[in-house]
N, C-alpha and C positions, 0 to 999 in steps of 0.2 A: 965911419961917419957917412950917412946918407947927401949923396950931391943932389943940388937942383935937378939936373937931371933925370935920375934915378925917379926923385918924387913926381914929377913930370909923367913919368913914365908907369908907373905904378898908379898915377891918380888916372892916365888915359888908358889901362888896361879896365879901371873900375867901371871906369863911361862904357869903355865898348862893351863889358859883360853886362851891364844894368841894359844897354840899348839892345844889344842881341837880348836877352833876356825879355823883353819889352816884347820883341817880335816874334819872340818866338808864342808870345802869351799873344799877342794880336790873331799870330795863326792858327792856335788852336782854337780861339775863340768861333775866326770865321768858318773853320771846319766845320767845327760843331755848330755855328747858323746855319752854314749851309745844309748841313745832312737836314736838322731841321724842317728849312726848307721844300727838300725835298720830299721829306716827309708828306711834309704839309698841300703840297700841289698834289702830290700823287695820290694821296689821302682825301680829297675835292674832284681830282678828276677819278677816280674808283667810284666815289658815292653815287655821282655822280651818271655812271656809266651802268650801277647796278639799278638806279633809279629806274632807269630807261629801260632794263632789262623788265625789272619788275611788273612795271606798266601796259609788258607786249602782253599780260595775262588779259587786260581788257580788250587787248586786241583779239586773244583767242575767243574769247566769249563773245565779243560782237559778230567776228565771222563766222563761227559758228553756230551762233541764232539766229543768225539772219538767211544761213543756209539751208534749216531745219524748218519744219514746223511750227506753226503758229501755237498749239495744240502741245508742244514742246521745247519751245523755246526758253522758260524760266528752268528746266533741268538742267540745261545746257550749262546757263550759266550759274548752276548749282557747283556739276562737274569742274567747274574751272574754280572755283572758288574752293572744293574740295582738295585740288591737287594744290591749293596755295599752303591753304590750315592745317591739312593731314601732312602734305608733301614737305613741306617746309617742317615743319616738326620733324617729322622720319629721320630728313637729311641731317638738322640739329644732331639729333639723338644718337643717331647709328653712320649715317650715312657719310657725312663728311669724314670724319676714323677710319673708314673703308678705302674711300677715296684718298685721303693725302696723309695719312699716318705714315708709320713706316712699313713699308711695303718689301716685299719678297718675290717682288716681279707680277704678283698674278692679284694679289689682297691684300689688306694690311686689318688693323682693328682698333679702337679708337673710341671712346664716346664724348662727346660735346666737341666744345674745338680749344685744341691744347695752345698751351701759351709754349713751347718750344719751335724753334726754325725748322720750318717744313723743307728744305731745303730747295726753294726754290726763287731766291734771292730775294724776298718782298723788299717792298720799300712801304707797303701800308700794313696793320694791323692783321693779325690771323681774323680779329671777329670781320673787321671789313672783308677779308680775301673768302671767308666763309659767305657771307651777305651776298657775293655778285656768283658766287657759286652755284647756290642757294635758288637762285633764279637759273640759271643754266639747268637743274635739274627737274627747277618744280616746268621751264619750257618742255620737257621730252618730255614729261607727261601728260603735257597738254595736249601734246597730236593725239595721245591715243584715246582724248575724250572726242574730240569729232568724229573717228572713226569707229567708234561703238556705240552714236547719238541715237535717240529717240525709240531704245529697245533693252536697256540695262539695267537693274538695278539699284539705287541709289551706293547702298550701304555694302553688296558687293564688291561694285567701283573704287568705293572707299580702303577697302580690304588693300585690294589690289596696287590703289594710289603707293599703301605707305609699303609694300612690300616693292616695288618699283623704286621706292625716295631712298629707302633703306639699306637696298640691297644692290637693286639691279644693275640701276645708272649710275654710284658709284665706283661698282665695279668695272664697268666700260671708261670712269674717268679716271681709274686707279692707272688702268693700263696703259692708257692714253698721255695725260696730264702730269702724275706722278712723277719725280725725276727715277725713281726705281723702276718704274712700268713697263714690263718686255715691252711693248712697242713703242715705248718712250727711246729706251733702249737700242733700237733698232733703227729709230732715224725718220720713225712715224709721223708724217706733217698733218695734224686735223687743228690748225691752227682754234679755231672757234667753234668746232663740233658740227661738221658734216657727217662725220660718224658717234660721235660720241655721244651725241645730242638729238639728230634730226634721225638717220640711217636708225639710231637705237630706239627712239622712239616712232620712227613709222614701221621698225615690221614687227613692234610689239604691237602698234593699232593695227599690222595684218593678219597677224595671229588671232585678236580679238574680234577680227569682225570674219571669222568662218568657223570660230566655236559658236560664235551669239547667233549667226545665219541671218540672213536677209530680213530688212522689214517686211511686214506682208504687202502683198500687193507690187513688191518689184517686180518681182520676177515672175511669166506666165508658164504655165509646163509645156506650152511650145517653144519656148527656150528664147521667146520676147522681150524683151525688157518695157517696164513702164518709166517715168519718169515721173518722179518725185522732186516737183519743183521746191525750190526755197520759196519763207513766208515775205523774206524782206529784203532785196539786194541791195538798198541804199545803205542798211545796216552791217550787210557784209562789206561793203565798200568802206566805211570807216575804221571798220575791224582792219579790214589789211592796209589803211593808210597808217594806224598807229605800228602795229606790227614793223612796218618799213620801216617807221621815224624809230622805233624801239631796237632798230638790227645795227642804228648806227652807234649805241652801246653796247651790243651784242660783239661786232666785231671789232670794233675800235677800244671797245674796254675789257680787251684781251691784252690789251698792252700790258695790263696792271699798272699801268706809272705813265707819264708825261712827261715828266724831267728827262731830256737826252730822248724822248725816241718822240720827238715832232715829225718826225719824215716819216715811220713807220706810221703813226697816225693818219698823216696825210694821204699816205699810201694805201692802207686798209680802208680809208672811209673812201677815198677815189673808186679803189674797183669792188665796195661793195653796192656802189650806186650803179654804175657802168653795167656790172653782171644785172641787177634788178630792172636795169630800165630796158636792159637789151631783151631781159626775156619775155617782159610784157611784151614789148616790139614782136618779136617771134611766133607768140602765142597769138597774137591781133592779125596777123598778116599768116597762121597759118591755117586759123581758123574761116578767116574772109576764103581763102582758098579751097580749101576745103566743103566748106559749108553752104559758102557763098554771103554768108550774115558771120559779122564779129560776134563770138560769144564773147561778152565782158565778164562772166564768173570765169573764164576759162584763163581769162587775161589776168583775170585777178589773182588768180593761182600760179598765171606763167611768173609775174615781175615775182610771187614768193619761192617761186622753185630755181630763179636765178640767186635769188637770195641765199635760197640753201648752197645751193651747187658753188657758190664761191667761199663757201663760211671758211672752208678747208685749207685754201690755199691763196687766201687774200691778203698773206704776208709774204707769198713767196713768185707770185703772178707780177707778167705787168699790166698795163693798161686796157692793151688789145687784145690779149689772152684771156682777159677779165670780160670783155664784150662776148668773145666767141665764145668761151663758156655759159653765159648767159642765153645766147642765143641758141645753143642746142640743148638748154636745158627748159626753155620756155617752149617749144616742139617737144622734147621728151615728156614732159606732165602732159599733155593732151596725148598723145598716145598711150598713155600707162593708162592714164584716166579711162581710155575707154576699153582696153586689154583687159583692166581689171573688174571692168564693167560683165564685160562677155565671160567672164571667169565665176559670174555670178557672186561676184566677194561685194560687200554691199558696202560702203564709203560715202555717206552722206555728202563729205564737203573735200573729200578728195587729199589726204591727209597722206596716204598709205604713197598717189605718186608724187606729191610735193616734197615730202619728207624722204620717206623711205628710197625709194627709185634716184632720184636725183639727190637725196646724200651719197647715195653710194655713188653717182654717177661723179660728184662733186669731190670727193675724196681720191677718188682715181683719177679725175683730173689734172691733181696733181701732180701726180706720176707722170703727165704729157704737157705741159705749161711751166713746168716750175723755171724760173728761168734759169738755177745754176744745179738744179740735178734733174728735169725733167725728160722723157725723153726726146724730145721734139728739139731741143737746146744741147742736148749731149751726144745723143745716141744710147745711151744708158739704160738699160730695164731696170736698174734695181731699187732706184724710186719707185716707181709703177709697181713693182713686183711686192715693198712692202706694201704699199696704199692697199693693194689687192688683196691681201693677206689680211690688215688690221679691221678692212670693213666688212669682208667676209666672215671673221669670226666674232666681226660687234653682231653684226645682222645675221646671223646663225643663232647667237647668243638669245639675242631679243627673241628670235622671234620661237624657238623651242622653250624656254623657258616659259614664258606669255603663254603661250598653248598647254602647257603641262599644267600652268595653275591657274588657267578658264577652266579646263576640264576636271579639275579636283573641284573647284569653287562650283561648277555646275552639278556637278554629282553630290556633293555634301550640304551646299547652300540654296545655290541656284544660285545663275546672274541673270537672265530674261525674264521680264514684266510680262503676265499673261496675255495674250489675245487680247481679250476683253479689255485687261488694262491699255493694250498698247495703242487700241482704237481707240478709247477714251482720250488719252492722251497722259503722258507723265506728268505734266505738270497737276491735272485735277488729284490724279490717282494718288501722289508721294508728296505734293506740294499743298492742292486745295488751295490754290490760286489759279489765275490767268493772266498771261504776260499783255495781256491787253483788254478792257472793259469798254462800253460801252455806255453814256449816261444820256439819259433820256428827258 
């Protein structure tokens, strides 16, 4: 016979199971809001950030017509719009599979973007994590349209864009990015592509601008240099205003995600302004010194070659470190600028030391700033030893590669517009327009 009791007790075992039971259903629920959630933030701030990324293309194209020729200025921004349409496709097609498939340390192979876990913890979408990629790539190959301006080919360039989107730069991001990537592997910090980005795309633009060879008229056979002003500085000055406001997606939406890394953010967009503003500073005050008159293109190249120089290591710097790198990176571009000047390597808008010279300078940087393995902080070489190592063989990469296939393309295709065309101007010659009219 069952006692009060006993029912008592049997009816209070049932409450507690149905109430446990209750919460344990409350917590899965909120789990799964929460992931949600997080989804969802990090999925806004990605779009977000690749928006931004996307956008620096108008940046490219402004600075670079407004650097160039009146006479070729609509080329320009032909090129940049080539590296969007061809380049962005390439990477779709071939290139992203290279870059984040499954990789064997050096390549992997791929085509479109797979719906399996790249293994690199997303919290958004493979197509979004493709998207802000996407722009990381079709950026490296925008330095190398300023560096080849107002003497190329159209449909060459083109060639070259998707063999570039395809192949090139996601094999620098295979290595880099990939969690398999020897230098991933190795402990390689290019947080936002000081190497994998700017170092791979400026010494492919220096490979490309000493197969193409000088526009005419720079250089004299007394070993003079002329000066080939720009048509419109106001127009390059907005070019590198958006580019700036575009880098604070470049580095901050490297996070991939929002949820849990506020401080990282805060940290990456702090010293990517810090580095930008110090090296204008730098470039302003080393040019007055120098010169005697501030050159403002020069300045306008410093604040982007702080930009570059911290892309690297803007998660692992702090504040002051982020200045001083800046600061010797906005003096480094005026010197490269004019090194490369005397080298007789032709650089319209100065691409080859924004990018190239100070990626690399930015990447090694690393190796001396970082604040928990740099050496300046530890004593330690072996950060510095890989930085040294990873950007060496991006910019080895780029820039043998780029050279072997101008010089197939020049010898089977051609990439240089004749004489005749190149004084007319590209835009009449390939376009049969004019970036600017006249009505009467």
């Amino acid at each position: 016979m069952v006692t009060i009791h006993t029912k008592y007790k049997i009816f209070y075992n049932f409450c507690s199971y149905e109430q446990n039971h209750n919460i344990m259903e409350e917590i899965q629920q909120l789990t799964a809001n929460q992931a949600e959630l997080t989804h969802a933030i990090d999925s806004v701030w990605v779009a977000l950030c690749a928006a931004l990324i996307f956008q620096m293309e108008g940046g490219f194209a402004l600075l670079e017509a407004g650097f160039i020729r009146t006479k070729n200025a609509i080329s320009i921004i032909a090129k940049v719009m080539i590296d969007i349409m061809f380049g962005g496709l390439a990477f779709y097609a071939i290139g992203f599979g290279i870059a984040y498939g499954k990789s064997n340390g050096w390549w992997a192979f791929g085509m479109g973007i797979p719906d399996t876990d790249l293994g690199l913890g997303l919290t958004v979408s493979n197509s979004l994590f493709w998207f802000i990629q996407m722009g990381f790539a079709v950026a490296a190959i925008s330095i190398v349209s300023g560096a080849i301006a107002e003497r190329m080919k159209v449909w060459s360039y083109a060639i070259f864009v998707i063999i570039f989107s395809a192949v090139m730069y996601p094999l620098a991001a295979n290595w880099v990015w990939n969690p398999n990537g020897w230098l991933a592997t190795m402990g390689f910090n290019d947080y936002a592509g000081s190497a994998a980005v700017h170092a791979m795309g400026g010494f492919a633009a220096l490979a490309g601008a000493i197969v193409l060879k000088p526009r005419l008229g720079k250089y004299n056979t007394d070993g003079s240099i002329n000066t080939i002003t720009g048509h419109n500085l106001p127009l390059a000055a907005v070019g590198a205003f958006i580019l700036w406001f575009g880098w604070f997606g470049f580095n901050p939406g490297s996070t991939l995600g929002a949820v849990g890394k506020w401080e990282l953010i805060g940290k990456v967009a702090t010293n990517t302004f810090l580095a930008s503003a110090a090296g204008g500073v730098s470039t302003m005050l080393y040019t007055f010194w120098w010169y005697k008159k501030v050159d403002i293109t020069m300045v306008i190249n410093g604040v982007l070659a702080g930009l570059v120089a911290i892309t690297a290591g803007c998660n692992v710097v702090g504040p002051n470190a982020a200045i001083i790198i800046g600061l010797i990176a906005g003096i480094l571009v005026d010197i490269a600028v004019v090194l490369i000047d005397k080298r007789k390597i032709d650089d319209p808008v100065g691409a080859i030391a924004v990018h190239g010279i100070n990626g690399t300078f930015g990447t090694l940087a690393v190796g001396l700033f970082a604040t928990e393995t740099g050496l300046f902080f530890t004593g330690d070489f072996h950060q510095l030893g890989v930085q040294a190592l990873g950007v060496f063989v991006i910019a080895s990469f780029s820039f043998g590669l780029t050279y072997l296939i101008f010089k197939l393309m020049d010898k089977f295709i051609g990439i240089r517009i004749t004489s005749q065309e190149e004084q007319a101007g590209i835009d009449a010659v390939e376009y049969g327009v004019e970036a600017y009219t006249t009505f009467e």
